[in-house]
Backbone and ligand atoms as CSV (ligand in chain L), in Angstrom:
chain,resi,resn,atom,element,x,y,z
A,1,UNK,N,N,-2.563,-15.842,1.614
A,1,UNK,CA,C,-1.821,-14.955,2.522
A,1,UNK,C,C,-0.741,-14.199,1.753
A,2,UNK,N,N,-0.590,-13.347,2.204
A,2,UNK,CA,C,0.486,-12.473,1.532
A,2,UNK,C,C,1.991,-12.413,1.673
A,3,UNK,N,N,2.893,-12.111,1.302
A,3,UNK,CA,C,4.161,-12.335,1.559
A,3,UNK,C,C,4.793,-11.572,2.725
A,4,UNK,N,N,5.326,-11.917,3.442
A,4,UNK,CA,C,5.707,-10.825,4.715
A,4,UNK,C,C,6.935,-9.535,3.896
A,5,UNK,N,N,7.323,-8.780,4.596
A,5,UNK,CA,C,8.188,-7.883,4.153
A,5,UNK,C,C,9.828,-8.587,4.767
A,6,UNK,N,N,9.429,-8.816,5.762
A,6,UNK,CA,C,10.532,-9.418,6.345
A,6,UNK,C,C,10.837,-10.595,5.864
A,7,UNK,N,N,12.269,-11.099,5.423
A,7,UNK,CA,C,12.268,-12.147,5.037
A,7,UNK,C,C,13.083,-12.785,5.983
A,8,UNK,N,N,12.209,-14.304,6.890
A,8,UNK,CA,C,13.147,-14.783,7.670
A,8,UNK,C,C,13.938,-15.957,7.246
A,9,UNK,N,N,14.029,-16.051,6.461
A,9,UNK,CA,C,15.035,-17.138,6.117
A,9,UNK,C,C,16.406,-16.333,5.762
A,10,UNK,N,N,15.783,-15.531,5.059
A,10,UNK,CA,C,17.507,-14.594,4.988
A,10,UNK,C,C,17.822,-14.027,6.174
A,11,UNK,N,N,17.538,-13.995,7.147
A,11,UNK,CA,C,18.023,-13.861,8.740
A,11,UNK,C,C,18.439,-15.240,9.612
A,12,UNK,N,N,17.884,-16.043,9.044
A,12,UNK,CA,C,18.348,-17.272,9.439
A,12,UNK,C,C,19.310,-17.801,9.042
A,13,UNK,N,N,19.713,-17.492,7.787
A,13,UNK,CA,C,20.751,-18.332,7.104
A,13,UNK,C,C,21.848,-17.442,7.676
A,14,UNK,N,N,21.507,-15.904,8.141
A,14,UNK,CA,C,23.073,-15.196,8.300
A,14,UNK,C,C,22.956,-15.784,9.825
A,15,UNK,N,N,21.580,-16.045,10.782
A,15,UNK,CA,C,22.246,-16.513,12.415
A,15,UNK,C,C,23.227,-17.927,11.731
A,16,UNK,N,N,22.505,-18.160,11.652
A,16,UNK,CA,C,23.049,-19.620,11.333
A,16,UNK,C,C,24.292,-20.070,10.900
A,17,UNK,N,N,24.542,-18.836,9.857
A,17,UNK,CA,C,26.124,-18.777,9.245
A,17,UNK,C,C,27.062,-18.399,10.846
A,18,UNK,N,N,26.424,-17.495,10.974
A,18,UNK,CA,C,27.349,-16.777,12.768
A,18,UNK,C,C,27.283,-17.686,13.342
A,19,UNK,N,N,26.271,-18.766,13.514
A,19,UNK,CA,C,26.473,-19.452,15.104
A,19,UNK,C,C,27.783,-20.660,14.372
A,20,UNK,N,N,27.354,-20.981,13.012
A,20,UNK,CA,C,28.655,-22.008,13.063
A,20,UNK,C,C,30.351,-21.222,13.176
A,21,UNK,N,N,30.441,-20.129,12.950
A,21,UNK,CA,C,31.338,-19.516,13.277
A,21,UNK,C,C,31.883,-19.449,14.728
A,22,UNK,N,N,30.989,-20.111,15.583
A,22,UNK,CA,C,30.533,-19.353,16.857
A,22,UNK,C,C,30.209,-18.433,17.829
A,23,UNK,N,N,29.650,-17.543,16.709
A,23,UNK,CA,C,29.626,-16.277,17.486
A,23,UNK,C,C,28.624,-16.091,18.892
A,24,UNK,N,N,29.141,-15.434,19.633
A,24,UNK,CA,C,28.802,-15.389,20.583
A,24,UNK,C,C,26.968,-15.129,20.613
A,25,UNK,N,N,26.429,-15.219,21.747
A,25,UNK,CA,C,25.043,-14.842,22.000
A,25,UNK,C,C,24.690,-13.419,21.610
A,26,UNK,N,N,25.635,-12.251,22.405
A,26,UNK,CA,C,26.048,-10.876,21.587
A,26,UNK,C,C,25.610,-10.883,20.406
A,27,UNK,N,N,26.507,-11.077,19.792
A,27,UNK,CA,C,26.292,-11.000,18.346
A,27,UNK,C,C,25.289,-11.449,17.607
A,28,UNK,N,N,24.427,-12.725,18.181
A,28,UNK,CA,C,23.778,-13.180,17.317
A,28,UNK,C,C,22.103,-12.717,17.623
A,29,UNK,N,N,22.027,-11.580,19.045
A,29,UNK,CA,C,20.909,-10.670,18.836
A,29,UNK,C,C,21.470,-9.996,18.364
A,30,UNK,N,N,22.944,-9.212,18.324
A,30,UNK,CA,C,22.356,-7.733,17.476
A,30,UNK,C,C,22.552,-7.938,15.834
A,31,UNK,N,N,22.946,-9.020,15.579
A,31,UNK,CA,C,22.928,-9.814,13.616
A,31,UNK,C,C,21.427,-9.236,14.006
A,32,UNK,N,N,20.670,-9.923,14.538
A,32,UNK,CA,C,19.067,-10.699,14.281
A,32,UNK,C,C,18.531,-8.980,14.127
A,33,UNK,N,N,18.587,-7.864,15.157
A,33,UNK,CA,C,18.207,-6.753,15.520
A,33,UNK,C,C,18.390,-6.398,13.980
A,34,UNK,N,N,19.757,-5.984,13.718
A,34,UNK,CA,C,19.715,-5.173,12.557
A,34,UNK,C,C,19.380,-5.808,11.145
A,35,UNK,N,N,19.220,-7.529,11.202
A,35,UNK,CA,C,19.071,-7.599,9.768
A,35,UNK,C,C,17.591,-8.075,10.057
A,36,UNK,N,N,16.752,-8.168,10.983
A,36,UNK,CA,C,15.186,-7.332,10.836
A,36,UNK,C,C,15.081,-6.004,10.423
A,37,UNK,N,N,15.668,-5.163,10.833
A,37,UNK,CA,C,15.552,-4.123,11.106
A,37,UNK,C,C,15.692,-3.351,8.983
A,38,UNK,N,N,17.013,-4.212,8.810
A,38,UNK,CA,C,16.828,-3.871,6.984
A,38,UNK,C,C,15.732,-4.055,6.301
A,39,UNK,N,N,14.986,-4.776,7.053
A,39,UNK,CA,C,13.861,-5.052,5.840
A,39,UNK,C,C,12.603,-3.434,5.737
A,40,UNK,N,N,13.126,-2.913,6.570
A,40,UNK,CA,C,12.692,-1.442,6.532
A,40,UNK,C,C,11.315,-1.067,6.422
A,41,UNK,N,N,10.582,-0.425,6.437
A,41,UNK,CA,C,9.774,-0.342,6.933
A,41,UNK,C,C,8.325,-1.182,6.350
A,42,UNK,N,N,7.479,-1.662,7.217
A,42,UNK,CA,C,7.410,-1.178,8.789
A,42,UNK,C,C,7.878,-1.326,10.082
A,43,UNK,N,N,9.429,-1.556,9.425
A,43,UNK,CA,C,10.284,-2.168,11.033
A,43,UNK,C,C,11.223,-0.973,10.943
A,44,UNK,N,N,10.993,-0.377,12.261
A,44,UNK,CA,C,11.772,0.716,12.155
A,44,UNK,C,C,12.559,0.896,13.479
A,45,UNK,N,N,12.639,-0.156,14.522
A,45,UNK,CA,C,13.412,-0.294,15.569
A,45,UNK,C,C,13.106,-1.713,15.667
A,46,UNK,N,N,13.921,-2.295,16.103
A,46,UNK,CA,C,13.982,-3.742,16.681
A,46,UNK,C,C,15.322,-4.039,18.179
A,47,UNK,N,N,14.672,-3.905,19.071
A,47,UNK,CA,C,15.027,-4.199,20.365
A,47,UNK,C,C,14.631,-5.468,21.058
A,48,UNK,N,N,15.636,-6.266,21.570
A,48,UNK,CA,C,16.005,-7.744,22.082
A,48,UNK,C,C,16.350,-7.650,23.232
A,49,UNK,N,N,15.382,-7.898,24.119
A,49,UNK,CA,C,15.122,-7.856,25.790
A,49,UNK,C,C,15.289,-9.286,26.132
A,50,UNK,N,N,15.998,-9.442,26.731
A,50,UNK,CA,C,15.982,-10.984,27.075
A,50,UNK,C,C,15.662,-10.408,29.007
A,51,UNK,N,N,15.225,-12.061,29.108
A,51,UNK,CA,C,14.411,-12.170,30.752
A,51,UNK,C,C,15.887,-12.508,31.453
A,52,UNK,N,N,15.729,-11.606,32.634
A,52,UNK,CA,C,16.691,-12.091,33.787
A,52,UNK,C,C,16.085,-11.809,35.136
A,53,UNK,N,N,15.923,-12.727,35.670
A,53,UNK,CA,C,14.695,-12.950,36.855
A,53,UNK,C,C,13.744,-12.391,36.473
A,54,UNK,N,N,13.268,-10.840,37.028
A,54,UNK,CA,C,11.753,-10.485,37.365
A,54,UNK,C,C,11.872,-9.207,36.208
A,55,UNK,N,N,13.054,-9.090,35.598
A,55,UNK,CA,C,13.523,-7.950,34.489
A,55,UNK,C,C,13.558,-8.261,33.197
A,56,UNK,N,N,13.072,-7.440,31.977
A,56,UNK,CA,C,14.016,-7.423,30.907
A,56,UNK,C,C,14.861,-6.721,30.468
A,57,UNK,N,N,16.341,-6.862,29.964
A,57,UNK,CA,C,17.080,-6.474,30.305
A,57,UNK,C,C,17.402,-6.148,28.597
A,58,UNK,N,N,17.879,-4.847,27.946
A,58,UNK,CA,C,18.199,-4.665,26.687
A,58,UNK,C,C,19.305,-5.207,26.221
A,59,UNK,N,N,19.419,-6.127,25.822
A,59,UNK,CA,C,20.807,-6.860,25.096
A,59,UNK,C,C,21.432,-6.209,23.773
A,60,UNK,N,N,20.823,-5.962,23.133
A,60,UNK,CA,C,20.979,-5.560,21.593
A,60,UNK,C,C,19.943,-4.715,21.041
A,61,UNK,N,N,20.075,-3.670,20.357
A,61,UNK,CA,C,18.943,-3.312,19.933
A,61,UNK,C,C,20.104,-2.618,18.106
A,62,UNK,N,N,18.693,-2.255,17.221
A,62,UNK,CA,C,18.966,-1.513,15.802
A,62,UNK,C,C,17.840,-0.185,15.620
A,63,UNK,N,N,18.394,0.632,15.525
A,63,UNK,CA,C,17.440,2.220,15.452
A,63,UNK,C,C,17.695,2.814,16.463
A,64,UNK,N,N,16.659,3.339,16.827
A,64,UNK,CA,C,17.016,4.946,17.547
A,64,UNK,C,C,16.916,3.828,18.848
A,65,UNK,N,N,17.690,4.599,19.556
A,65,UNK,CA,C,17.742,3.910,21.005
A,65,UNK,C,C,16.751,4.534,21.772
A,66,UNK,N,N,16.705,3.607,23.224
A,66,UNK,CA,C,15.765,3.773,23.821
A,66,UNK,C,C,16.472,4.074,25.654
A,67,UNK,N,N,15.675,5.221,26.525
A,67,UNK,CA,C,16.546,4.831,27.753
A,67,UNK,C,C,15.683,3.748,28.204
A,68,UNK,N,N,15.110,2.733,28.022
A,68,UNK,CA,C,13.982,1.794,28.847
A,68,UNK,C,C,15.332,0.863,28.608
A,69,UNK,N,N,16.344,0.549,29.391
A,69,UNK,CA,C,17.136,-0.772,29.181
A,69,UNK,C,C,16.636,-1.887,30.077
A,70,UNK,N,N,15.886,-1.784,31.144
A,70,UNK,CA,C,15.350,-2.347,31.803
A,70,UNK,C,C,14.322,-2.237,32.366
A,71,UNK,N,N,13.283,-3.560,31.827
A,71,UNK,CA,C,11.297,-3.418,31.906
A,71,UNK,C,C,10.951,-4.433,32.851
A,72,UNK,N,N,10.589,-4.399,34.244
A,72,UNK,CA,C,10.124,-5.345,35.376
A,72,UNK,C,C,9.160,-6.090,34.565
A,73,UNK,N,N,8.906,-7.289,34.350
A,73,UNK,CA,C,7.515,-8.222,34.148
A,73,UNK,C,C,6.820,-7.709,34.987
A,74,UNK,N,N,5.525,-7.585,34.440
A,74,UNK,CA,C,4.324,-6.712,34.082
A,74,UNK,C,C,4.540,-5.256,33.703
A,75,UNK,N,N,5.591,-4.472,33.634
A,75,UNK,CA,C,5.439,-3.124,33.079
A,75,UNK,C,C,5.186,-2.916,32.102
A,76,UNK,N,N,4.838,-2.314,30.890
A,76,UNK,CA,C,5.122,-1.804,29.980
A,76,UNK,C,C,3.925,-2.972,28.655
A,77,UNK,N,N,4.499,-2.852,27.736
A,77,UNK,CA,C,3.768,-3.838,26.436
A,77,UNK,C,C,4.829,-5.105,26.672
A,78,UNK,N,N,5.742,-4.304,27.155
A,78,UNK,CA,C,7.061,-5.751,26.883
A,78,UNK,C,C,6.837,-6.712,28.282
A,79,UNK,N,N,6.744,-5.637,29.531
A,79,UNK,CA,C,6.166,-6.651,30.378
A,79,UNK,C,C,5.268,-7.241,30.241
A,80,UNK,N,N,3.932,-7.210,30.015
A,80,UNK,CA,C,3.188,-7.629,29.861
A,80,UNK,C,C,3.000,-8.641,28.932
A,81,UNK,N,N,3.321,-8.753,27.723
A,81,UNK,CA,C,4.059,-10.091,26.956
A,81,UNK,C,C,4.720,-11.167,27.892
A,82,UNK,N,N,5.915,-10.809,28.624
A,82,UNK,CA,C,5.851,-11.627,29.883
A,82,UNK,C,C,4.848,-12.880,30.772
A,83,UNK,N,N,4.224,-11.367,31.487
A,83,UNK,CA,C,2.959,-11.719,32.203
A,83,UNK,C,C,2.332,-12.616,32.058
A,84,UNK,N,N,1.891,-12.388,30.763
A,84,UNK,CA,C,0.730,-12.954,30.178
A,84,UNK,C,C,1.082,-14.218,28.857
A,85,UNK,N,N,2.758,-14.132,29.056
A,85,UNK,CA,C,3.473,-15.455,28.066
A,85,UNK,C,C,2.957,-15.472,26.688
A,86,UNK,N,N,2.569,-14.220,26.322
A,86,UNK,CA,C,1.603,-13.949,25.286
A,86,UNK,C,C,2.177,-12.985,23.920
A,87,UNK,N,N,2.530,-13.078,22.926
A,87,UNK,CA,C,3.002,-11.927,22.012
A,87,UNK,C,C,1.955,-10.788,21.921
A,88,UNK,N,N,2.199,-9.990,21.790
A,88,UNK,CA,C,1.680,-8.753,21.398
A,88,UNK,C,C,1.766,-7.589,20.406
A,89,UNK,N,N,0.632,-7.261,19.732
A,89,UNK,CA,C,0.731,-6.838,18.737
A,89,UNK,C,C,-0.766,-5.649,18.523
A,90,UNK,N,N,0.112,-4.366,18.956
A,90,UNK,CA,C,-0.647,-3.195,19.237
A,90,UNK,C,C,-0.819,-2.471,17.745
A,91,UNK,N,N,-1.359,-2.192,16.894
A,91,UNK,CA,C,-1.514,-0.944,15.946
A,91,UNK,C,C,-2.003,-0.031,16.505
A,92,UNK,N,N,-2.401,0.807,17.788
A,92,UNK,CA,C,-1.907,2.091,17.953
A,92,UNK,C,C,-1.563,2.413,19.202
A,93,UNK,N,N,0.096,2.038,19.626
A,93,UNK,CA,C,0.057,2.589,20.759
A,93,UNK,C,C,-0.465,3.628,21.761
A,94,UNK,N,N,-1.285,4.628,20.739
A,94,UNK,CA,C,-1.503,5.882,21.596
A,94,UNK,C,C,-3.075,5.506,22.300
A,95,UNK,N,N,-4.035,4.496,21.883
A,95,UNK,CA,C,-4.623,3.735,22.544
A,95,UNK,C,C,-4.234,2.706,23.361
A,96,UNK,N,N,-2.882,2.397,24.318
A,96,UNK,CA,C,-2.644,1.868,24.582
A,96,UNK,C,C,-2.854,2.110,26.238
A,97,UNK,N,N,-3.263,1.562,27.402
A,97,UNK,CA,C,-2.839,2.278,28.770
A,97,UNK,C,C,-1.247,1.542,28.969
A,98,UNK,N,N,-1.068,0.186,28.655
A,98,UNK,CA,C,-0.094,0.000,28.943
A,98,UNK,C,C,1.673,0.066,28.405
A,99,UNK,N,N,1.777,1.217,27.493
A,99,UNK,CA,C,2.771,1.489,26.414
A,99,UNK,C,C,3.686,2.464,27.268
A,100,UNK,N,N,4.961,2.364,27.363
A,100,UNK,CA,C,6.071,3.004,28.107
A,100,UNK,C,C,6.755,3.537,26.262
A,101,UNK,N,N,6.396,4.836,26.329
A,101,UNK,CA,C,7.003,5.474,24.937
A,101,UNK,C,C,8.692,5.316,24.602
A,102,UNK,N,N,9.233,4.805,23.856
A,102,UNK,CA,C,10.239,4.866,23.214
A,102,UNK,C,C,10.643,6.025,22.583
A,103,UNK,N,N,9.837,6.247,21.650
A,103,UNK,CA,C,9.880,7.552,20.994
A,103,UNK,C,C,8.938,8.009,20.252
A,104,UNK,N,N,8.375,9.316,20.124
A,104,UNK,CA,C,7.400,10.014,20.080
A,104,UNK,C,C,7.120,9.479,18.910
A,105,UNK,N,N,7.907,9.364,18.045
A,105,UNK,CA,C,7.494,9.021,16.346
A,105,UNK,C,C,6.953,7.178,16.246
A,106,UNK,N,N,6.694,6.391,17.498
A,106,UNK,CA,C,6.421,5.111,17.336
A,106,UNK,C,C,4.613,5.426,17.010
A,107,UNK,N,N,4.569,4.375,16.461
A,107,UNK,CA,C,2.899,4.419,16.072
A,107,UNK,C,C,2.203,2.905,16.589
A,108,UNK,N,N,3.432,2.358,16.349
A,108,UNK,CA,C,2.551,0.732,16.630
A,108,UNK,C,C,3.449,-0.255,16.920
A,109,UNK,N,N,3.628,-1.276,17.165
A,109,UNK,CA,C,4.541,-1.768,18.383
A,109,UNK,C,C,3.959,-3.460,18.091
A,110,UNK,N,N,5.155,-4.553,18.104
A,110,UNK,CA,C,4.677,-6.175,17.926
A,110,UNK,C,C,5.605,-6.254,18.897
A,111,UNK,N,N,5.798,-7.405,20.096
A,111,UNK,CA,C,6.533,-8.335,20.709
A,111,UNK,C,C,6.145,-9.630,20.747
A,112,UNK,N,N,7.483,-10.195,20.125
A,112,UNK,CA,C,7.350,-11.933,19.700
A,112,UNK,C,C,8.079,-12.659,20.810
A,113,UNK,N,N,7.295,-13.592,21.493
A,113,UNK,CA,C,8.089,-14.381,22.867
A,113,UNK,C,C,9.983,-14.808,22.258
A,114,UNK,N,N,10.826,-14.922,22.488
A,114,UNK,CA,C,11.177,-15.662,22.110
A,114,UNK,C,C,11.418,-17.150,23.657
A,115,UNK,N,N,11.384,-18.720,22.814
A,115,UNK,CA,C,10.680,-19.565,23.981
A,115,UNK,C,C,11.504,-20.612,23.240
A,116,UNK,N,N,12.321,-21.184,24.220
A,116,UNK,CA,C,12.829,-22.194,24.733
A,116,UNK,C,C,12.316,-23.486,25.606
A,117,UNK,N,N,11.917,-24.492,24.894
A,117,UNK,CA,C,11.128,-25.689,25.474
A,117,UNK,C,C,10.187,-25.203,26.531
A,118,UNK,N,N,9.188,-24.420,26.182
A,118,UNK,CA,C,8.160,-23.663,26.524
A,118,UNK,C,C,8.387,-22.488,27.800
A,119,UNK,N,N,10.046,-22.258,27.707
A,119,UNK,CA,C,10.349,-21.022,28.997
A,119,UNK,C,C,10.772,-20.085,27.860
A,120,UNK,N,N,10.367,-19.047,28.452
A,120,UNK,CA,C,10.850,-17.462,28.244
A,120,UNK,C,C,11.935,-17.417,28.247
A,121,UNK,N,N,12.601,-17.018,27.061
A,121,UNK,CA,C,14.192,-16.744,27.187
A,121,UNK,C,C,14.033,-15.011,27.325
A,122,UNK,N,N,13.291,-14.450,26.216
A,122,UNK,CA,C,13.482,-13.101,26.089
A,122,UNK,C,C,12.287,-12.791,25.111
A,123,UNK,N,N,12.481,-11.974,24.351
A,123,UNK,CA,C,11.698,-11.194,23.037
A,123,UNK,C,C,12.071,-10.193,22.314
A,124,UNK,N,N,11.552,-10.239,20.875
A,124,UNK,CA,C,11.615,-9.516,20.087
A,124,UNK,C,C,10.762,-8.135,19.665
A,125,UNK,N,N,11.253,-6.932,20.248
A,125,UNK,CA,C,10.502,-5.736,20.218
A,125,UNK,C,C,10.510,-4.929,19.110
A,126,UNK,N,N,9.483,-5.017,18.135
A,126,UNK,CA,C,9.467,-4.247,17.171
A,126,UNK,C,C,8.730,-3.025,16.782
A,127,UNK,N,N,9.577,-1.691,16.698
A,127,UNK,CA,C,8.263,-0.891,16.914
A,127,UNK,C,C,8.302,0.253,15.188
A,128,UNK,N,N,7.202,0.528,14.828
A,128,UNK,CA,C,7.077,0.922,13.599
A,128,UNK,C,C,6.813,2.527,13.965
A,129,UNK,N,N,6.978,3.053,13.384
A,129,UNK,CA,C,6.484,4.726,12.358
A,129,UNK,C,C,5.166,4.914,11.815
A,130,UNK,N,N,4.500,3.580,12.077
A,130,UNK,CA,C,3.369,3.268,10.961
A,130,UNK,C,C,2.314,2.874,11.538
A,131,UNK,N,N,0.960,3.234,11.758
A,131,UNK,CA,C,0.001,2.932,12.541
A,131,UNK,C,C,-0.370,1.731,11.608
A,132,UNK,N,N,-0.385,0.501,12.324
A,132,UNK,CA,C,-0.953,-0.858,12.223
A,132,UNK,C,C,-0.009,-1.428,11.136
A,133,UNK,N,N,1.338,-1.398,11.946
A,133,UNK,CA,C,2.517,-1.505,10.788
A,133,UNK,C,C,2.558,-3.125,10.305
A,134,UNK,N,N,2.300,-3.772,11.649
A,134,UNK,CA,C,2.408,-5.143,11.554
A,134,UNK,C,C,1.099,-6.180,11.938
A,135,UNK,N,N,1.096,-7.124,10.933
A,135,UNK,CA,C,-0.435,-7.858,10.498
A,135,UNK,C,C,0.633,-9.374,10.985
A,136,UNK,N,N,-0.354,-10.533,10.876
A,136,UNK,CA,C,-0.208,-12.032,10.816
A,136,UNK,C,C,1.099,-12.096,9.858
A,137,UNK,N,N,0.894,-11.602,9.360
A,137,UNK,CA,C,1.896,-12.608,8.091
A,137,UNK,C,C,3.208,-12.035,8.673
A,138,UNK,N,N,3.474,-10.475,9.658
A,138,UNK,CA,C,4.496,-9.963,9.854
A,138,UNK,C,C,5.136,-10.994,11.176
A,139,UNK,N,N,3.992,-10.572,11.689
A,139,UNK,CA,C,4.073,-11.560,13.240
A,139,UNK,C,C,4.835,-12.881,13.134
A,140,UNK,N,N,3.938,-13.695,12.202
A,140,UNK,CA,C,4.310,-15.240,11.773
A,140,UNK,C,C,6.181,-15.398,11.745
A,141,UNK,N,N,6.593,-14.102,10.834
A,141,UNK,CA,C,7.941,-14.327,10.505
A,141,UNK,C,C,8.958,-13.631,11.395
A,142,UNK,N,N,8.504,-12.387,12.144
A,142,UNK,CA,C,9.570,-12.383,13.072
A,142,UNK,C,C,9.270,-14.084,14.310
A,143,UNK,N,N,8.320,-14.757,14.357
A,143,UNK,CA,C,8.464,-15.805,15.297
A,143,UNK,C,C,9.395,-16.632,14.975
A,144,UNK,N,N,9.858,-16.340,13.835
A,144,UNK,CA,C,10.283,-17.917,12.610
A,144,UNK,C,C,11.990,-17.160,13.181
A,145,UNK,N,N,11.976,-15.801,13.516
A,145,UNK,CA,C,13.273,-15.425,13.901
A,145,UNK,C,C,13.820,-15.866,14.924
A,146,UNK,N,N,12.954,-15.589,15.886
A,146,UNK,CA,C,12.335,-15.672,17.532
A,146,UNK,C,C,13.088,-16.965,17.723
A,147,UNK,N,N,12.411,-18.106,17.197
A,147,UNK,CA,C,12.577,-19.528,17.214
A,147,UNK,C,C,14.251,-20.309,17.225
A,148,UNK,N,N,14.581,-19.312,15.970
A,148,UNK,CA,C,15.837,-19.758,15.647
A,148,UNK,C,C,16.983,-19.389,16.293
A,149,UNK,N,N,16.654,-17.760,17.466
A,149,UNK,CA,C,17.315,-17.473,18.270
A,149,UNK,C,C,17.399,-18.153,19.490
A,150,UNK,N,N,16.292,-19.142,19.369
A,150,UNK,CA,C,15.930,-19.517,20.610
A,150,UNK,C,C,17.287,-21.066,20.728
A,151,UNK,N,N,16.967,-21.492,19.448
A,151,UNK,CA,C,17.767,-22.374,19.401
A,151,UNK,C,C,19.334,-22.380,19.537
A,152,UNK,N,N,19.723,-21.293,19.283
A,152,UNK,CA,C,21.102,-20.809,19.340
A,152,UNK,C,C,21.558,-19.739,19.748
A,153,UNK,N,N,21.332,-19.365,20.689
A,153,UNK,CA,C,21.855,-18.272,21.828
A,153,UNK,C,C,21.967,-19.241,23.163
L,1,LIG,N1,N,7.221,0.336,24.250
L,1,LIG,C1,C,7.765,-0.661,25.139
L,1,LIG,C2,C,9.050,-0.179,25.759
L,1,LIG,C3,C,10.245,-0.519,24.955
L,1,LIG,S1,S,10.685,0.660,23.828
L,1,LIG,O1,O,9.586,0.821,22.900
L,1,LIG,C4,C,11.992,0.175,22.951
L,1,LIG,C5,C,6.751,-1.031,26.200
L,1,LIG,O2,O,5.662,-0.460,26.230
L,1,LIG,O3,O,7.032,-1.908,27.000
């Protein structure tokens, strides 16, 4: 297998440094947002929707913003990750029926559950510039992010 681009241990060690600091929940999606987001491309937005009842709700995001601050479960790719308690991982949104555009320049799009003793806390929305930006090995390591947010938020 190949090496991911993203490196999650160096995102872990900075949540990790923040949470003993105690930084707040705040902070420790938008740390996670933007220091995914450095590892540059094919991560070229990273947006952190966390679940509140039947919504996801934008907590933090890094890149171009988005007006979608709030996605009902089942709407969208992000609802539907929801739905279906399932990550998702599109290489070409424009084959997509169920893709709510961010921005014209997205090409391809991953959401990683993030899951708390098997409940939905929220997820990790990553969307690329790059048709079929993100493979297994990408997936694998934003989960390894996912996980660690899960533990400390
Ligand atoms: N593309 C997402 C919406 C979120 S924005 O891309 C940041 C979707 O289809 O649900």
């Amino acid at each position: 297998m190949s090496q991911s681009v993203l490196s999650p241990t160096t995102v872990i060690a900075e949540l990790q440094r923040l949470a003993a600091e105690r930084a707040g929940r705040l902070q420790l999606l938008q740390s996670a947002a933007a220091k995914i987001r450095e590892a540059g491309e094919p991560y070229t937005g990273v947006y952190m929707y966390m679940l509140n009842d039947d919504s996801l709700v934008l907590e933090a995001f890094d890149g171009r913003p988005t007006e979608h601050t709030v996605i009902p479960v089942g709407s969208g790719l992000c609802g539907r990750a929801v739905a279906e308690n399932s990550n998702i991982n599109v290489g070409d949104v424009g084959q997509s029926e169920d893709y709510i555009a961010c921005s014209v320049e997205t090409k391809s799009e991953l959401i990683v559950l993030i899951r708390r003793d098997g409940q939905i806390l929220g997820q990790i929305d990553v969307d690329s510039d790059t048709v079929n930006g993100f493979n297994e090995v990408e997936e694998a390591a934003v989960q390894k992010v996912a996980d660690c947010l899960a533990s400390i938020i």
